[in-house]
N, C-alpha and C positions, 0 to 999 in steps of 0.2 A: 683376227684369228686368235685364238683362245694360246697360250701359252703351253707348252706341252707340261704335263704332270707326272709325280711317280708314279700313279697309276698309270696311267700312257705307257710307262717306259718296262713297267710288270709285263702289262699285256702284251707288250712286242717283245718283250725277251721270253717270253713262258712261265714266268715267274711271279711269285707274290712279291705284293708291296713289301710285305716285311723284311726279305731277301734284299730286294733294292736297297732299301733303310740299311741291312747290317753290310752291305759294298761302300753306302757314303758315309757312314758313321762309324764302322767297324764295330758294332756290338757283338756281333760274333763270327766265327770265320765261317764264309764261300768258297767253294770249293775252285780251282783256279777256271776251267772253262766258262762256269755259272757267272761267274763275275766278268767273262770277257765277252759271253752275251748278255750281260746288261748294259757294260760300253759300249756294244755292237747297236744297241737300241737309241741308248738314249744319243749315240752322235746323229745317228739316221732320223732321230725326231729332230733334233737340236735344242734338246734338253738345257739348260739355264744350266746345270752342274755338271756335266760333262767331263771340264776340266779335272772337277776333283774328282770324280768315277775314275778318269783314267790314271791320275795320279795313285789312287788305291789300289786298282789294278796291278801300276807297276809296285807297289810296297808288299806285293803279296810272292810278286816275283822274287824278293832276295828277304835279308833278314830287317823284322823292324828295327829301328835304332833309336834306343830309349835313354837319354840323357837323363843326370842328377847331377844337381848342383846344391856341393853341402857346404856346411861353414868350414873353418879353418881345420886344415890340415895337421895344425898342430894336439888337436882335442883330438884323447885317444877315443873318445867315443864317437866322433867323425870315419876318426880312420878302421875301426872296427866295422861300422855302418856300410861303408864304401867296399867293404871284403863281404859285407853278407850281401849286398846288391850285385856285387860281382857274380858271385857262387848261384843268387836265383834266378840271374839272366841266361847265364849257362843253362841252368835246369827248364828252361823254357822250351818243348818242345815244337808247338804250334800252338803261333806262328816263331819259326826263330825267330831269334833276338840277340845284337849285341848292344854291349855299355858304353858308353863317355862318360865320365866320371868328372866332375872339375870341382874344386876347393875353393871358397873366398876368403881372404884375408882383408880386404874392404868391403865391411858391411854397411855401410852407407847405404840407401837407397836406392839413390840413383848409380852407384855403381852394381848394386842387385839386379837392376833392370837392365841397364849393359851386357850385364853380363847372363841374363835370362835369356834379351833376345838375342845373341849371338849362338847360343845352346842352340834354342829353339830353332836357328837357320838349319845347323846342318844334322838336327834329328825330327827323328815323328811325333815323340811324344816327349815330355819334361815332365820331372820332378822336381820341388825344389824345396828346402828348407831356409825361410824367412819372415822377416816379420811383417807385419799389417802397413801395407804405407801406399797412399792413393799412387803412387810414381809404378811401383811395382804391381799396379792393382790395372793399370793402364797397357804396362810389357804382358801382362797375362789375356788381357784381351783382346793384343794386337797377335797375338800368337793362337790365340781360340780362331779370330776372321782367318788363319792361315791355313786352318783345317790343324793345327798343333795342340792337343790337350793339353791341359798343365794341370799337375796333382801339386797339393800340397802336404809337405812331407813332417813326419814331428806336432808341426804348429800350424793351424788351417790359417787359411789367410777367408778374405770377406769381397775379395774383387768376386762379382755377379758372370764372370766367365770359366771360374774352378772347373776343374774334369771332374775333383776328387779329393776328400782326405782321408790320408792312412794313418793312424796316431792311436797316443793311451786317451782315457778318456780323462782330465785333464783336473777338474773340478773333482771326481773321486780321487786322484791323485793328493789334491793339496791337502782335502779333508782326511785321507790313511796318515798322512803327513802329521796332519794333528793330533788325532787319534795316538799315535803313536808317541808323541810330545808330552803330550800330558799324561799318560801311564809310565814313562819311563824316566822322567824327570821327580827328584829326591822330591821338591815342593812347587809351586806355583810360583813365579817371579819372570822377571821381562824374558823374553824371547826377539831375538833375529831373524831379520829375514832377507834375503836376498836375489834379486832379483838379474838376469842380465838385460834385460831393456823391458819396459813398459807397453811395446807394443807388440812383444810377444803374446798370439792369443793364448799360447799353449800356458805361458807363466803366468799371464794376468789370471787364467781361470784356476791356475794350482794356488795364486795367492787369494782369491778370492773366496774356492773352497776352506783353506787352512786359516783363515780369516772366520768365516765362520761357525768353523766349525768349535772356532774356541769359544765364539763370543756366543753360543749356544750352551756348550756341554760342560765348558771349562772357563767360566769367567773371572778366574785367581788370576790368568796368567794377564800378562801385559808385551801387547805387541810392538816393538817399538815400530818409530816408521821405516819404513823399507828403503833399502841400498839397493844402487843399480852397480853394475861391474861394468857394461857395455862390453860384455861376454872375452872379457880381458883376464887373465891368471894374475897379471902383476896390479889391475885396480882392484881387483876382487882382496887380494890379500892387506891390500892398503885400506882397503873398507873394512874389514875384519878385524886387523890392527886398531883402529879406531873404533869402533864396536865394544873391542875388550877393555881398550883403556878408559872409554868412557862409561862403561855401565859394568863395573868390577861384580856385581849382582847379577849376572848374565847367568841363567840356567838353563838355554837350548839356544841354539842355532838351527834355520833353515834354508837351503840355500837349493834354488827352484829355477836357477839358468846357472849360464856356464862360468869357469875361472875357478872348480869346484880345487883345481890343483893350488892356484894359490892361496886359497880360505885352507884347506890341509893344510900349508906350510907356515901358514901366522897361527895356526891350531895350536900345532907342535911345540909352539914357542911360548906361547901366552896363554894358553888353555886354561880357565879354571879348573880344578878339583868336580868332577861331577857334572861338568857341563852334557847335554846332549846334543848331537850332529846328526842331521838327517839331509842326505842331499839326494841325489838321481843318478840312476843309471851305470852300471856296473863294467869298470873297465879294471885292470890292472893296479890302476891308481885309487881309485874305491874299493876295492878289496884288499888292494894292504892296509888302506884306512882304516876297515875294517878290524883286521887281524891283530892293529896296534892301539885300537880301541882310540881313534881319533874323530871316526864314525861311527854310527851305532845302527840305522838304517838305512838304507840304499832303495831309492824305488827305482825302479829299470824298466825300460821300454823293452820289450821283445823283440831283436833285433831282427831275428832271425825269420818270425813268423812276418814281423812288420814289411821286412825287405819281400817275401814270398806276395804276399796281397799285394802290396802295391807293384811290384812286376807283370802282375796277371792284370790286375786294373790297367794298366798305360797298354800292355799289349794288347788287349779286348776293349778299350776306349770306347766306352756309352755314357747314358746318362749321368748326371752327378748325384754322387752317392757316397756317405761318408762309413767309414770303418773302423770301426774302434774295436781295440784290441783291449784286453787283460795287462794291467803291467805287474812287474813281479817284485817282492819282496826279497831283501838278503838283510840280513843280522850276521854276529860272525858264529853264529850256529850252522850257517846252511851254505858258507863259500867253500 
């Protein structure tokens, strides 16, 4: 005997396929009765999905509960991030929603994945901000068989199980980055760059762009090779430190992951005459940068709109589908 099908389970509940499809997938919301005759069907066929029909069923009954898991706590830009996700979970009306919110200070891997799948136990859907790494590529598709989407947030990740990324577009980031380098800078001469890990996709495509785009438009300058921080304030400043001392000809810096605090604080100190600083994303700490003329452009993620999409994505969970946002511009003209 034939297995029973979503077609099968339409026709005994009154309903199209496509209804069926957004009760097991959540593409869009069912109204609560419509979804409780399509459980009523598909248990009476004995439907192969059943379990998760009734599972969605009950998710419909209280609020979704959508986890994000960002980097350290310590990065004002984290904890700004985690107040705009706060504020658009709220603004969810249907279906409600609340937040779990958790911070890694172990960015390791395998404590990513740890700490992925433990989220993913006691919510519906996850977000999360990390980097490219088969271990964590593996937590994301043990959490897809669970009926758990998982977006990737900031920086897309490459596991074949993604719900989703919300982010700037990454490679026009690096190249405004240059663009901006080479016009604002007195002459051509080496440039900095820095990175906080290599397997960030979001860094590697801002270093690849701004790579580029020199070795296109602007071939005076000289890039030297790239410093990683492993998104630390105190390695980052220790690499910037040695940056200055050793190439006293230093006439920009770039700095395209995190520890942006402590590259400002060996700035301050050893800064040449004229140098330019261009780094990411706009917090309290980048805009005094700004003000005291330590920074010179700030590219920023839109926090605000980035947290609104991706809330609505994890709550409305369908196909994969990537969204890229506009990032913005600050000089100290426009803080």
């Amino acid at each position: 005997m034939a297995k029973p099908t979503m077609q099968d389970v339409a026709q005994a509940a009154g309903v199209g396929v496509a209804t069926v499809d957004r009760v097991i997938n959540r593409r869009a919301p069912v109204r609560a009765d419509t979804a409780q005759r399509v459980l009523e069907a598909a248990h009476s066929l004995g439907f192969g999905r059943t379990g998760l029909i009734q599972a969605r069923v009950g998710q419909q009954q209280r609020p979704i509960r959508l986890g994000f898991l960002l980097q350290s706590q310590r990065s004002p830009f984290y904890r700004e991030l985690a107040q705009a996700l706060r504020h658009s979970v709220l603004g969810l009306v249907q279906p409600r929603a609340t937040a779990r919110i958790a911070f890694m200070e172990d960015l390791t891997p395998r404590t990513v994945a740890a700490q992925l799948l433990a989220l993913g136990a006691v919510v519906d859907a996850v977000a999360l901000v990390a980097a490219d790494h088969p271990v964590i590529s593996q937590a994301v598709t043990s959490l897809q068989a669970q009926g758990k989407p998982v977006f990737a947030l900031v920086s897309d990740l490459t596991a074949p199980g993604i719900a989703g990324y919300v982010g700037a577009d990454n490679r026009k980031m690096g190249r405004s980055a240059a663009w901006y380098m080479a016009r604002l800078c007195q002459r051509p001469g080496k440039v900095g760059l820095l990175l906080g890990s290599h397997r960030y996709l979001c860094q590697e495509q801002c270093e690849a762009g701004f790579r580029s785009y020199l070795r296109e438009t602007a071939p005076g300058f000289e890039l030297l090779e790239t410093l990683v921080s492993l998104e630390d304030a105190a390695l980052a400043e220790a690499s910037t430190r040695e940056l200055l001392h050793c190439h006293a000809d230093l006439v920009g810096v770039y700095v395209a992951g995190g520890g942006i605090e402590g590259v400002l604080d060996a700035l301050k100190q050893a800064a040449p005459k004229g140098l330019v600083t261009i780094c990411h994303d706009l917090t309290d700490t980048t805009r005094q940068a700004l003000l005291e003329g330590h920074a010179h452009v700030v590219l920023s993620h839109p926090r605000e709109a980035m947290a609104q999409q991706l809330c609505a994505a994890m709550a409305h969970a369908g196909g994969t589908r990537q969204q890229l946002l506009p990032f913005l511009a600050y000089t100290v003209a426009n803080v």
